[in-house]
C-alpha positions as CSV (number, residue, x, y, z in Angstrom):
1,X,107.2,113.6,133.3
2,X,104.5,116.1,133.5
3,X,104.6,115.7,137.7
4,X,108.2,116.5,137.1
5,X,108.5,119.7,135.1
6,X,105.2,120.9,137.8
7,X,107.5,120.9,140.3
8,X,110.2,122.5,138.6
9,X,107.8,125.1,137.1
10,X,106.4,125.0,141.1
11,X,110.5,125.8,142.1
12,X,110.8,122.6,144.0
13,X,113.0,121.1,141.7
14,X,115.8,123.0,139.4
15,X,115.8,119.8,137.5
16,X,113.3,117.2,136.2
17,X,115.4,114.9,136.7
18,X,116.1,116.1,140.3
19,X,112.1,116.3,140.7
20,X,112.2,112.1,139.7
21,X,114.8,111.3,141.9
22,X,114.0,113.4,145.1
23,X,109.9,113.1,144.9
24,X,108.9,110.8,142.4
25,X,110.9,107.9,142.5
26,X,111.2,105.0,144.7
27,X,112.6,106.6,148.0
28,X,111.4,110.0,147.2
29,X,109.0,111.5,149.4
30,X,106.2,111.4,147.5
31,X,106.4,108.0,145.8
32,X,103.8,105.8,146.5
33,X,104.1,102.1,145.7
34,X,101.8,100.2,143.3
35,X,101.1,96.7,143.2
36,X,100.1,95.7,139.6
37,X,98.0,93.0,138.3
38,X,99.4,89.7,136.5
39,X,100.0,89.7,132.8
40,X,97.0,87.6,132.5
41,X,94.7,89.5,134.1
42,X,95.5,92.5,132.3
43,X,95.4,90.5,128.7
44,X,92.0,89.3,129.9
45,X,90.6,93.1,130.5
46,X,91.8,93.9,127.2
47,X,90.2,91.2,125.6
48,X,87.1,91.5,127.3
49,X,87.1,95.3,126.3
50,X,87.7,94.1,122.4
51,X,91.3,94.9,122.2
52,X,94.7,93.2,121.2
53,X,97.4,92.8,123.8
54,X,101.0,93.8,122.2
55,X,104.2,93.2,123.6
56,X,105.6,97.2,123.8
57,X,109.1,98.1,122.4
58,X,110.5,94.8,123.1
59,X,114.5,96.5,122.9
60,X,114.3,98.2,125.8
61,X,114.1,95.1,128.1
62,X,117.9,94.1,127.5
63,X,116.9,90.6,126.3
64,X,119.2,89.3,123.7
65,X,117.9,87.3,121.2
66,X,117.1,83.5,122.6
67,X,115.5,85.3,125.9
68,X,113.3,87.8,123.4
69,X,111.5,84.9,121.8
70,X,111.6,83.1,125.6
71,X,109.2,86.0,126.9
72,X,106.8,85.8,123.7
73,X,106.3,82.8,123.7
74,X,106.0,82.6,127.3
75,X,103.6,85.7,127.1
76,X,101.3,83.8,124.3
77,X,100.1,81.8,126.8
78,X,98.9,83.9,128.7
79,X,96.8,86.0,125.8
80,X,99.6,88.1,123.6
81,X,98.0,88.7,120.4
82,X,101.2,91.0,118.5
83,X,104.4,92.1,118.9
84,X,105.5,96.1,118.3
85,X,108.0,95.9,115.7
86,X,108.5,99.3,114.9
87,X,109.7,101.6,118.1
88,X,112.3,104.2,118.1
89,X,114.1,102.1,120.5
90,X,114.3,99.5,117.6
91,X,116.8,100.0,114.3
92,X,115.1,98.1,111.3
93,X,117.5,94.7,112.0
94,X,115.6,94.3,114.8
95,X,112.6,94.7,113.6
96,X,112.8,92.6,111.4
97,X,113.6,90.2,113.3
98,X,110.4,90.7,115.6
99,X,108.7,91.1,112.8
100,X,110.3,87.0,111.7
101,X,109.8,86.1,115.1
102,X,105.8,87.2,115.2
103,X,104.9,85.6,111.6
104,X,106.6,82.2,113.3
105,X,104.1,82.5,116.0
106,X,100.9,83.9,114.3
107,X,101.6,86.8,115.9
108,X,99.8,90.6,114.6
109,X,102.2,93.3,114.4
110,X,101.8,96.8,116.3
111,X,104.1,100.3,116.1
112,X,104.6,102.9,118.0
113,X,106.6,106.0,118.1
114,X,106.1,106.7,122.1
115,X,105.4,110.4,120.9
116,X,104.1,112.0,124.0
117,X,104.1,115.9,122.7
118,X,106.8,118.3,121.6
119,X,109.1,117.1,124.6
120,X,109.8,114.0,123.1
121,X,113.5,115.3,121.4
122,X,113.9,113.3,118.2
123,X,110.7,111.7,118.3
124,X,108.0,112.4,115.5
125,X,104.5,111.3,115.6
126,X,104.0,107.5,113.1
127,X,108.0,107.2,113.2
128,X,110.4,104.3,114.6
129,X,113.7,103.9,114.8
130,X,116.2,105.0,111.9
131,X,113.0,107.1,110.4
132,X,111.0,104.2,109.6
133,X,107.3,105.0,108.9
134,X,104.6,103.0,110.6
135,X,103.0,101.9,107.3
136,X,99.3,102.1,107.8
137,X,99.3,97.8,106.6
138,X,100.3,97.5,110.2
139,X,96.3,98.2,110.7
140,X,96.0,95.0,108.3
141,X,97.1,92.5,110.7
142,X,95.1,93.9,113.5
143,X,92.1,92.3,111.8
Protein backbone atom coordinates (compact mmCIF):
# COMPACT_ATOMS: atom_id res chain seq x y z
CA UNK A 1 0.00 0.00 0.00
CA UNK A 2 2.70 2.51 0.59
CA UNK A 3 3.65 2.23 -3.45
CA UNK A 4 0.07 3.06 -3.80
CA UNK A 5 -0.72 6.25 -1.92
CA UNK A 6 3.15 7.37 -3.58
CA UNK A 7 1.68 7.44 -6.64
CA UNK A 8 -1.43 9.06 -5.65
CA UNK A 9 0.58 11.61 -3.50
CA UNK A 10 2.97 11.59 -6.94
CA UNK A 11 -0.74 12.47 -9.03
CA UNK A 12 -0.52 9.31 -11.02
CA UNK A 13 -3.33 7.81 -9.39
CA UNK A 14 -6.55 9.72 -7.88
CA UNK A 15 -7.15 6.52 -6.17
CA UNK A 16 -5.06 3.81 -4.25
CA UNK A 17 -6.98 1.52 -5.36
CA UNK A 18 -6.68 2.83 -8.99
CA UNK A 19 -2.75 2.94 -8.31
CA UNK A 20 -3.19 -1.22 -7.49
CA UNK A 21 -5.08 -1.98 -10.34
CA UNK A 22 -3.42 0.20 -13.11
CA UNK A 23 0.46 -0.15 -11.87
CA UNK A 24 0.77 -2.56 -9.25
CA UNK A 25 -1.26 -5.44 -9.93
CA UNK A 26 -0.96 -8.27 -12.21
CA UNK A 27 -1.47 -6.56 -15.73
CA UNK A 28 -0.40 -3.18 -14.56
CA UNK A 29 2.49 -1.65 -16.01
CA UNK A 30 4.70 -1.93 -13.39
CA UNK A 31 3.96 -5.31 -11.93
CA UNK A 32 6.62 -7.57 -11.97
CA UNK A 33 6.12 -11.31 -11.42
CA UNK A 34 7.64 -13.29 -8.49
CA UNK A 35 8.28 -16.74 -8.26
CA UNK A 36 8.22 -17.82 -4.57
CA UNK A 37 9.90 -20.60 -2.88
CA UNK A 38 8.03 -23.89 -1.54
CA UNK A 39 6.44 -24.01 1.87
CA UNK A 40 9.24 -26.13 2.89
CA UNK A 41 11.99 -24.28 1.95
CA UNK A 42 10.76 -21.33 3.61
CA UNK A 43 9.88 -23.35 7.00
CA UNK A 44 13.49 -24.64 6.73
CA UNK A 45 14.99 -20.85 6.64
CA UNK A 46 12.99 -20.07 9.51
CA UNK A 47 14.07 -22.81 11.45
CA UNK A 48 17.51 -22.56 10.56
CA UNK A 49 17.30 -18.76 11.68
CA UNK A 50 15.62 -20.06 15.25
CA UNK A 51 12.12 -19.13 14.45
CA UNK A 52 8.62 -20.79 14.51
CA UNK A 53 6.71 -21.14 11.24
CA UNK A 54 2.82 -20.14 11.94
CA UNK A 55 0.08 -20.60 9.69
CA UNK A 56 -1.20 -16.58 9.25
CA UNK A 57 -4.93 -15.66 9.65
CA UNK A 58 -6.14 -18.93 8.56
CA UNK A 59 -10.00 -17.15 7.71
CA UNK A 60 -9.04 -15.33 5.05
CA UNK A 61 -8.24 -18.39 2.78
CA UNK A 62 -12.12 -19.41 2.33
CA UNK A 63 -11.54 -22.88 3.68
CA UNK A 64 -14.37 -24.23 5.50
CA UNK A 65 -13.86 -26.31 8.27
CA UNK A 66 -12.79 -30.12 6.96
CA UNK A 67 -10.35 -28.26 4.33
CA UNK A 68 -8.81 -25.86 7.32
CA UNK A 69 -7.56 -28.77 9.30
CA UNK A 70 -6.65 -30.49 5.59
CA UNK A 71 -4.03 -27.67 5.04
CA UNK A 72 -2.54 -27.94 8.72
CA UNK A 73 -2.08 -30.94 8.80
CA UNK A 74 -0.85 -31.12 5.33
CA UNK A 75 1.52 -28.04 6.27
CA UNK A 76 2.91 -30.04 9.56
CA UNK A 77 4.67 -32.05 7.41
CA UNK A 78 6.43 -29.91 5.97
CA UNK A 79 7.64 -27.89 9.36
CA UNK A 80 4.38 -25.80 10.77
CA UNK A 81 5.10 -25.25 14.33
CA UNK A 82 1.58 -22.95 15.36
CA UNK A 83 -1.38 -21.81 14.17
CA UNK A 84 -2.57 -17.83 14.54
CA UNK A 85 -5.65 -18.01 16.42
CA UNK A 86 -6.33 -14.55 17.10
CA UNK A 87 -6.61 -12.22 13.73
CA UNK A 88 -9.07 -9.53 13.15
CA UNK A 89 -10.17 -11.56 10.31
CA UNK A 90 -11.18 -14.20 12.99
CA UNK A 91 -14.43 -13.77 15.46
CA UNK A 92 -13.66 -15.77 18.81
CA UNK A 93 -15.80 -19.13 17.40
CA UNK A 94 -13.26 -19.50 15.17
CA UNK A 95 -10.69 -19.12 17.10
CA UNK A 96 -11.48 -21.30 19.19
CA UNK A 97 -11.75 -23.65 17.08
CA UNK A 98 -8.08 -23.13 15.75
CA UNK A 99 -7.21 -22.87 18.87
CA UNK A 100 -9.07 -26.94 19.39
CA UNK A 101 -7.68 -27.81 16.27
CA UNK A 102 -3.73 -26.70 17.24
CA UNK A 103 -3.93 -28.41 20.88
CA UNK A 104 -5.09 -31.74 18.72
CA UNK A 105 -1.96 -31.42 16.75
CA UNK A 106 0.67 -30.19 19.25
CA UNK A 107 0.45 -27.20 17.67
CA UNK A 108 1.83 -23.42 19.50
CA UNK A 109 -0.41 -20.73 19.10
CA UNK A 110 0.50 -17.19 17.44
CA UNK A 111 -1.77 -13.67 17.07
CA UNK A 112 -1.67 -11.05 15.21
CA UNK A 113 -3.57 -7.86 14.70
CA UNK A 114 -1.98 -7.07 11.00
CA UNK A 115 -1.60 -3.49 12.34
CA UNK A 116 0.49 -1.77 9.82
CA UNK A 117 0.20 2.09 11.15
CA UNK A 118 -2.63 4.49 11.50
CA UNK A 119 -4.09 3.44 8.02
CA UNK A 120 -5.25 0.26 9.19
CA UNK A 121 -9.21 1.59 9.92
CA UNK A 122 -10.43 -0.42 12.85
CA UNK A 123 -7.37 -2.09 13.56
CA UNK A 124 -5.54 -1.52 16.99
CA UNK A 125 -2.07 -2.66 17.74
CA UNK A 126 -2.38 -6.53 20.21
CA UNK A 127 -6.14 -6.76 19.11
CA UNK A 128 -8.14 -9.56 16.97
CA UNK A 129 -11.34 -9.87 15.93
CA UNK A 130 -14.45 -8.78 18.09
CA UNK A 131 -11.74 -6.82 20.39
CA UNK A 132 -10.10 -9.77 21.61
CA UNK A 133 -6.68 -9.00 23.31
CA UNK A 134 -3.65 -11.03 22.30
CA UNK A 135 -3.00 -12.29 25.90
CA UNK A 136 0.70 -12.14 26.46
CA UNK A 137 0.30 -16.47 27.51
CA UNK A 138 0.36 -16.67 23.76
CA UNK A 139 4.29 -16.00 24.36
CA UNK A 140 3.97 -19.31 26.64
CA UNK A 141 3.48 -21.70 24.02
CA UNK A 142 6.18 -20.31 21.81
CA UNK A 143 8.59 -21.99 24.27
Amino acid sequence: MNFARTLVKKGYASTEWEALTKYLHKGGSAYVECSYPSFSVVAQKIHDAGGIVSLAHPAEYGLNDNETKILIKNLMDYGLDAIEIIHPSQDSIYSKKLQDIAIKNNLSFTGGSDFHGNNDNGIDLGMGGENMMIPESILATLF
